[in-house]
C-alpha positions in Angstrom: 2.5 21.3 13.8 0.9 19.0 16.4 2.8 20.2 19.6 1.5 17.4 22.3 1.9 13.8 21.5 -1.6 13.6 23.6 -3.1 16.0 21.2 -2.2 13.8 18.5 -3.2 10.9 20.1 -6.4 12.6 20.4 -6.7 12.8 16.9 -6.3 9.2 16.3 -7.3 7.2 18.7 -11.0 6.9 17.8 -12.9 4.5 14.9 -11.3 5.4 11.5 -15.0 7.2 10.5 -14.6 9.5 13.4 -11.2 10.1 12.8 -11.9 12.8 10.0 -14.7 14.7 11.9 -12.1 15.2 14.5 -9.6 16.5 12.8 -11.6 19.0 10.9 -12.4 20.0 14.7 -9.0 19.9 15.9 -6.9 22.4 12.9 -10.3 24.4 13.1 -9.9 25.1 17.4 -6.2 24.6 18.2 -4.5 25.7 14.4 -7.1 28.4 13.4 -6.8 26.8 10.0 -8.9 23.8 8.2 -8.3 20.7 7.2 -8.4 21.9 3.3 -5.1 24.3 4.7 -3.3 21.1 5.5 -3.8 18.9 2.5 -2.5 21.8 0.1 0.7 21.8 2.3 1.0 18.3 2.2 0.6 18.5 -1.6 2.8 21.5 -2.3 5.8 20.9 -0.1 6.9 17.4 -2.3 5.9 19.4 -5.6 8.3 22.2 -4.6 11.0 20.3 -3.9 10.5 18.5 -7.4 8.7 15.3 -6.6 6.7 14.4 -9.6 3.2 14.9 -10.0 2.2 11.2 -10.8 3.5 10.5 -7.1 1.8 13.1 -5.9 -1.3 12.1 -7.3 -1.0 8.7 -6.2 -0.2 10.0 -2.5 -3.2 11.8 -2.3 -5.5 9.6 -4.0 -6.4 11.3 -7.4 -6.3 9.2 -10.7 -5.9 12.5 -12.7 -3.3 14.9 -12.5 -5.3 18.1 -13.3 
């Protein structure tokens, strides 16, 4: 996904509340895709290969599972 250690380092080298802006900018200009687009992948690839949804939900943050 991130092809260039120095793009990644662009990413997150900056203050943790910056961090997110750029991001958003960075899948928007050099993936043509959003940030939304990534999470789901994160999220889907451990639920397809079984992972249970209680982990998942801890991972990403969520205190329900719907």
């Amino acid at each position: 996904m991130v092809k260039y250690l120095e793009e990644w380092k662009y990413i997150l080298q900056v203050p943790p509340e910056k961090a997110r802006k750029r991001l958003h900018y960075y899948t928007r200009i050099w993936l043509d895709t959003n940030a939304h687009s990534l999470h789901y992948a994160l999220v889907g690839y451990p639920a397809r290969k079984g992972v249970a949804s209680q982990i998942i939900a801890k991972i990403t943050g969520h205190k329900k599972l719907d």
